[in-house]
N, C-alpha and C positions, 0 to 999 in steps of 0.2 A: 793589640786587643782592645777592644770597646765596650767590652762587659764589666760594667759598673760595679766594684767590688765595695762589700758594706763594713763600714766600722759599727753597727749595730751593737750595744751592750744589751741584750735581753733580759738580761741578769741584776743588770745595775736598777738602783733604788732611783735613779730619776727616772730609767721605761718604765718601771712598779707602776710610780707616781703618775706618768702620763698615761698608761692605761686603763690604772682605775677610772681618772678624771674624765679618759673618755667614755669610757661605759656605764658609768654614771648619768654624762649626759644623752646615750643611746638610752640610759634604761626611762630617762624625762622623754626622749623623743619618741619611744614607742607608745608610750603614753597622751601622748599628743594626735597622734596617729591613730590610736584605738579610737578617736574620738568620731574622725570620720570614716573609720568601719563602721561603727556604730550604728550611722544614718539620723534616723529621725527619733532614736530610742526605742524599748521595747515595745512598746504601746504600739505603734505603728508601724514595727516589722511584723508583729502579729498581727496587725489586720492585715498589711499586706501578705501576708504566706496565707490566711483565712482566704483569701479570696482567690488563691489555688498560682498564684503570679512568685514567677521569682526575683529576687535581688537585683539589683544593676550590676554587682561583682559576680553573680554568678553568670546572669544571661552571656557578659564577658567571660568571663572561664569556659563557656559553652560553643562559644562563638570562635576563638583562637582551636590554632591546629591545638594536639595532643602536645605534655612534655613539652611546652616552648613558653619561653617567658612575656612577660607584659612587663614596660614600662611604664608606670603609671607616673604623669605629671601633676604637679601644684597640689599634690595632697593636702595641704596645709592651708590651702584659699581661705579665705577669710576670717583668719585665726586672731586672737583676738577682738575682732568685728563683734557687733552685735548678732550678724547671723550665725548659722550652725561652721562648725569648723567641715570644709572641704565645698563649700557654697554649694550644696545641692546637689554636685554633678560630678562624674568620675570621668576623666582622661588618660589617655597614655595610648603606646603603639604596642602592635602585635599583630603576630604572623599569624594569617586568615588563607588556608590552600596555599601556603608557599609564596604570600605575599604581605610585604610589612603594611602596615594598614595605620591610621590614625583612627583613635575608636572615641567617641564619647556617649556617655550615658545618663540621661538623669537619673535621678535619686528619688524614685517619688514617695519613701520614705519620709523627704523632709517637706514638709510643707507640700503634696502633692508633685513633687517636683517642681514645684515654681520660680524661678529667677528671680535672683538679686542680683545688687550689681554686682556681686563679688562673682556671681557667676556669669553674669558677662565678660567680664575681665580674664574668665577663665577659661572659656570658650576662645574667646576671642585669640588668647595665648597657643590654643590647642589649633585653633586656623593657619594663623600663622605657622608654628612649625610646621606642620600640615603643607601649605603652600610653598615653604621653604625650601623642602626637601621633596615636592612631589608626591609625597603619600596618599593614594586612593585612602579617602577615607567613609567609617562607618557610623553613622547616628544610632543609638538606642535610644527612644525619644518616649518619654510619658511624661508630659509633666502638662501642670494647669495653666501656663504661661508666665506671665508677669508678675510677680508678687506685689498686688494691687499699691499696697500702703508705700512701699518704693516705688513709685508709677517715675516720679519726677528724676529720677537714678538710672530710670531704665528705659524710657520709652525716644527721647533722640537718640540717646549712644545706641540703645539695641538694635537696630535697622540696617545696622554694619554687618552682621548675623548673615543674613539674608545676600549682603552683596557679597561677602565672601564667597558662600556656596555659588554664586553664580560667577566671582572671578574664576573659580577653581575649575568648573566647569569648562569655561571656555578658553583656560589654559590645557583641556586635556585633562585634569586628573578627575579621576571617576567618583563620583559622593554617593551615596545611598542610604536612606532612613528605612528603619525600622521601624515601625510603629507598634508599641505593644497597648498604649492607653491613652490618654487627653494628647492632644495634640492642638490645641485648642487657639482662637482669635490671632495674634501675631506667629505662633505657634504653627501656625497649619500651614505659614511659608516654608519651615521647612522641607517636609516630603516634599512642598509644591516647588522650590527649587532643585529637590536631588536627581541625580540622574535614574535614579530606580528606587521604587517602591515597593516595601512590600508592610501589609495591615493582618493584624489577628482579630480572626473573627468574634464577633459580639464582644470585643475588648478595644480595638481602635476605635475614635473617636475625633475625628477632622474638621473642625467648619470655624468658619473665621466668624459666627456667633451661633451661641448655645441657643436652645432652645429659648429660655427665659430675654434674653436680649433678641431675638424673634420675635416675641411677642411684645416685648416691650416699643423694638422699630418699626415692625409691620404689622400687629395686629394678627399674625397668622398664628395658628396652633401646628407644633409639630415637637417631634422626637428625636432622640440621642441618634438611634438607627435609618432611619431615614432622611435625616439631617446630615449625618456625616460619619454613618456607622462603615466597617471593612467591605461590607458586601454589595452597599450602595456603592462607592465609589471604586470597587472592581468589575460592577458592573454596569452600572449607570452615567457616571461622570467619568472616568476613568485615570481618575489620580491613582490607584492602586493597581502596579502591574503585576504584583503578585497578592493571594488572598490565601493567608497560611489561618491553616483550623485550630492552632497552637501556640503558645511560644517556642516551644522547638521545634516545633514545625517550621515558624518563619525565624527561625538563625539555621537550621538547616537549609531553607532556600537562599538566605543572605549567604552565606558559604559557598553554593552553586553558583550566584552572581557575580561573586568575587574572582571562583575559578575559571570563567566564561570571559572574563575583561583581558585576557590576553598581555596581562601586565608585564613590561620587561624592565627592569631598574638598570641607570644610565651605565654601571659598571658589574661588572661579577664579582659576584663573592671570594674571596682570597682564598680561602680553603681552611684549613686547620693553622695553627699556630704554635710555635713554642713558647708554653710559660714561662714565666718569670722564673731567675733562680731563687728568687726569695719567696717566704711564706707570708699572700698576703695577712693573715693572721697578724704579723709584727706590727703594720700601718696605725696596728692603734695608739702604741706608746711613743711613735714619734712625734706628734704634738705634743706640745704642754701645755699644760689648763692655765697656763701664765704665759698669753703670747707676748708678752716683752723678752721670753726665752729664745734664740734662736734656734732653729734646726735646720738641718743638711735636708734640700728639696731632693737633692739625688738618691737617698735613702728610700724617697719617696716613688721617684722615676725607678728606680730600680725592683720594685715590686708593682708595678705599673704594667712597662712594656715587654713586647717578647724577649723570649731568653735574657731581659736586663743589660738588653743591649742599646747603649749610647752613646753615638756618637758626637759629642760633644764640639762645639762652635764658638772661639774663642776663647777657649778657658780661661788666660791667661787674663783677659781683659774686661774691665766692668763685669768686675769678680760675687757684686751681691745680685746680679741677674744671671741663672743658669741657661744656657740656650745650645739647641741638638736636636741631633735627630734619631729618629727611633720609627719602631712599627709596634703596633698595637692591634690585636686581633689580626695579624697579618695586614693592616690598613698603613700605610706612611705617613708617620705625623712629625711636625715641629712642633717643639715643646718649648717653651717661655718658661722659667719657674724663678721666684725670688728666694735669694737666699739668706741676707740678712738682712729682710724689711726695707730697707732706705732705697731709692733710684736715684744714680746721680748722673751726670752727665755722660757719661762713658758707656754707663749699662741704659743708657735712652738711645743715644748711637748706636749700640750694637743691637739692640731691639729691631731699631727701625731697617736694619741692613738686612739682618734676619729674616726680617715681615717680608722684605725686599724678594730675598732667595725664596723663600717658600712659596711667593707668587709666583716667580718664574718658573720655578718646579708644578704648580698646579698642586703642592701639598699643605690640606689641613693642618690647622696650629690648633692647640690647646696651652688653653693658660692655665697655671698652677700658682694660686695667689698667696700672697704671705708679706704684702706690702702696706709701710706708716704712709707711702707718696714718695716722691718727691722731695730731695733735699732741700733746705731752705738753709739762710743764711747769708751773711754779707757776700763771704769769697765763694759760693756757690751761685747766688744772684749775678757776682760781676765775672764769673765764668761761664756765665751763658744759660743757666739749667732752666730758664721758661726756654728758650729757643728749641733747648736738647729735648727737653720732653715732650715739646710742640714736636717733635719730629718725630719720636715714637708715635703720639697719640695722632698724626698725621697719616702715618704707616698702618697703625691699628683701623682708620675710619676708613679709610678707600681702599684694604685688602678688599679682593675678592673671592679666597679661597673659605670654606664654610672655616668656623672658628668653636670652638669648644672650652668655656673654663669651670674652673674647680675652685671652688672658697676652701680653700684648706685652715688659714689661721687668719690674720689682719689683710682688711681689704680695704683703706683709706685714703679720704682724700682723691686728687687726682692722680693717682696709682692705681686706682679702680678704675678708672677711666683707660690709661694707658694698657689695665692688663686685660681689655675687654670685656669692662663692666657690663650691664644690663644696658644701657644705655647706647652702647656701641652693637646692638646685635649681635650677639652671639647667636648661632643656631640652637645650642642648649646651654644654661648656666647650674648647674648642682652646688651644694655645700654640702661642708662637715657640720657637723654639731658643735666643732671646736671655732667656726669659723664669726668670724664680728666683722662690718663695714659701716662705717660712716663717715662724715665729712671730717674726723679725726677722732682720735681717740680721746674718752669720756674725761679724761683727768685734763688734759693739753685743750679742751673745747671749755672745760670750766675756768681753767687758768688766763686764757684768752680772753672770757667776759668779766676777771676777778681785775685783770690790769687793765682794759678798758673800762670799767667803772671807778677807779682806783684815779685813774688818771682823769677823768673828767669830774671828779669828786674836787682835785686838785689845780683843775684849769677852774672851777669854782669858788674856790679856798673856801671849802666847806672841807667839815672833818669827816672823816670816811669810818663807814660802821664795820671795823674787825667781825665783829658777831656776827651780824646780818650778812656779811659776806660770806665767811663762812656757810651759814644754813644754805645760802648760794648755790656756793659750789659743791657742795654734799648734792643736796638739788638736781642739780645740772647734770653732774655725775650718775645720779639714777638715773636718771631719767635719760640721758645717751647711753649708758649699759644697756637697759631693757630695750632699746628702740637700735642697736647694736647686734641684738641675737639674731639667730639664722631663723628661729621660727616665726619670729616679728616681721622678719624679711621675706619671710616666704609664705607668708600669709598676706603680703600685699604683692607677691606672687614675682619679685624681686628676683627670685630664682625659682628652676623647673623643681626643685624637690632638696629636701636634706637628707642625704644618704648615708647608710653605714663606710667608714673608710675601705672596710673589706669587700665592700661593694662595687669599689671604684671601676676596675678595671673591665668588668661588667656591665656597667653603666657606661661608661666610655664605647666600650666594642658595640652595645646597640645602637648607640650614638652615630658612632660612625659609619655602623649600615643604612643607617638611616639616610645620613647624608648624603651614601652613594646611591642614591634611588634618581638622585637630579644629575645631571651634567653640572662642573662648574670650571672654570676659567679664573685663574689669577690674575691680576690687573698686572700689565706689562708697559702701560706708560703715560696713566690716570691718574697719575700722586697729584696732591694739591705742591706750591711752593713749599718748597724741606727751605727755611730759614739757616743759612749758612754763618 
């Protein structure tokens, strides 16, 4: 039998302890989160409802079939940043007529909708997966352009924008903007590259300069409407192939365009599924708010995949890396997961053998992170472990099957790297709340610059300051905690989102519908040299 049976205490005073700690930090991240519901604050959700226009989450709510969920991406863009938290603009996929869709929408709420860089970044993030996976995607476009005073942030990088929608184009996958309001100077490339348009009357607003810079470059006199208004250009110029008299008017015609694309995704849907024998519910209290605690990843896989069925690969061997197989949402995935932080030599080999079978199979992997790196050490150094984990992280860069990871606790070092950090393209990357990554952890990065100063204090033979080292590494210490969090991390957009745990499986399964929207191929004999 392959069904994962659990030692779970639900009872005991350490699940207490780790569920509080996570819902504590759910109850900061909803908090966090409200912030870009919010938008651009009252002030200017009221004038926008005054002027009869609805929300960018609603026009989405409006736009998806009935009953079916949205994944929304990078909620958290530019959190901490000087600009508003979620940079202007909302993303994420969802099902439009029975087809998964990649949706984005500005915010013109904040600042008009205008672009910063952080909304480039997020856009940009939203193309990508978007191209990745094939997803026909949908523009909800009002915004003023460029947020002037960042001109120098935005106006090279932005122009990537643009080539996007037309790679996507002439790969085949279908783009279409909506227009509901400004569409304005760099702006009006949009519609102008989507494969279909469509403008609401006496509210779109198109021209690559406004009236006043009109007059400012040619001396000519003219207006919003005959410049670049819905009705001119559905019937005049004919950027607009559809001329909706409403906002739901035109997301009920974008619905009809959707259903008329004849989209077929690379695989079929698997059908139903059997859940997990466990109640996701439990996933909270398996973390500790103390990741130097270990925990069983299997606990975790086992409220994960169908029926907590897994087949496990290796057991026996390179014991702090779990590796198996399982299905998810009816999808076949291989599943990576650390189990007692450390990667040594044995679980780098068996990784990379792993990555090996799952290519040849043409089956998806997900990583489930809970990794300090990489052991270090004399008799680890002269047993090879740069070689061994070159071969994992070897395995990890030239797979070709899509890849999926999960920040569940410590993500450090190159072990982030090996477990398909950010860096290595994943198709989607998520976190916990519980989850921390950096180039090590906050105490071991301060101890590191305490004896490199210690030590060149003493190649000096100057006397070295206790005190001032001290305030140091307190210092240093905050200062990699806070730059350590998942919302710090996912506000420079590090990963697609921080999720509830009880979400996981969830978020996983549209994940991986996702992915099957493309055709993909495992690499069968692409490796770079595996260092023997």
């Amino acid at each position: 039998m392959t069904v994962l049976p659990t030692a779970l205490d639900t009872a005991s005073a350490d699940y207490t302890a780790n569920r509080d700690a996570m819902l504590a930090k759910l109850d900061e991240l909803e908090g966090e989160h409200a912030k870009a519901l919010a938008g651009g604050g009252e002030k200017y959700v009221a004038r926008h409802r005054k002027r009869g226009k609805l929300l960018a989450r609603e026009r989405i709510e409006l736009l998806l079939d009935p009953d079916t969920p949205f994944l929304e991406l990078s909620p958290l863009a530019a959190w901490g940043s000087e600009y508003p938290v979620g940079a202007s603009m909302v993303t994420g996929i969802g099902t439009v007529e029975g087809v998964e869709c990649l949706i984005t929408a500005n915010d013109p709420t904040v600042r008009g909708g205008a672009s910063n860089p952080w909304t480039l970044k997020k856009a940009f993030r939203a193309h990508e997966i978007g191209y990745a996976n094939r997803l026909p995607s949908i523009h909800l476009v009002e915004s003023g352009g460029a947020d002037l005073p960042s001109q120098k942030e935005i106006f090279i990088p932005g122009g990537a924008l643009f080539k996007h929608l037309t790679q996507s184009s002439a790969a085949g996958i279908p783009n279409l903007a909506v227009v509901f309001g400004n569409s304005t100077a760099g702006g009006a490339y949009v519609p102008g590259m989507c494969d279909h348009v469509i403008m609401v009357k006496e509210r779109a607003k198109v021209f690559l300069g406004g009236p006043p810079l009109v007059k400012m470059a040619t001396g000519e006199e003219s207006d919003d409407e005959s410049l670049g208004g819905a009705e001119m250009h559905a019937r005049t110029s004919g950027l607009a192939d559809y001329f909706a008299v409403d906002e739901e008017d035109a997301i009920r015609r974008a619905r009809l365009v959707v259903k008329r694309l004849n989209w077929r995704k690379a695989y079929p849907d698997p059908g139903p599924a059997e859940p997990p024998k466990y109640d996701e519910e439990e996933l909270l209290g398996i973390v500790s708010g103390d990741l130097k605690v270990p925990f069983d990843p299997r606990e975790v896989i086992a409220r994960l995949v169908d029926g907590s069925d897994f087949d496990e690969f290796k057991p026996l061997y390179g014991t702090s890396l779990v590796t198996g197989w399982a299905a998810l949402h009816g999808y076949p995935v291989g599943i990576l997961a650390n189990a007692q932080g450390v990667l040594f030599s044995a679980e780098s080999q068996k990784a990379a053998q792993f990555i090996q079978l799952a290519n040849q199979r043409d089956i998806p992997l997900l990583f489930l992170h809970n990794t300090t790196g990489y052991m270090v050490g004399k008799e680890y150094e002269q047993g090879g472990i740069i070689k061994h984990g070159a071969q994992m992280i070897n395995a990890v860069s030239n797979s070709r099957v899509p890849h999926l990871s999960v920040l569940m606790g410590a993500s450090y070092g190159a072990g982030h790297y090996g477990m398909c950090g950010r860096a290595y393209d994943p198709r989607f990357l998520f976190a916990w709340p519980s989850a921390k990554s950096a180039v090590m952890g906050p105490q071991q990065l301060a101890g590191v610059l305490s004896i490199v100063a210690r030590a060149s204090a003493l190649a000096k033979g100057q006397p070295y300051d206790d005190e001032g080292d001290a305030a140091l590494r307190a210092m240093v210490e905050q200062q990699i905690e806070s730059e350590s969090l998942p919302v710090f991390l996912s506000g420079r957009l590090y990963d697609d989102g921080v999720i509830d745990p009880r979400d996981t499986r969830t978020v996983l399964g549209l994940c991986l519908s996702a992915v099957h929207n493309a055709p993909f191929e495992g690499v069968r004999d692409g490796y770079g040299i595996f260092r023997m």
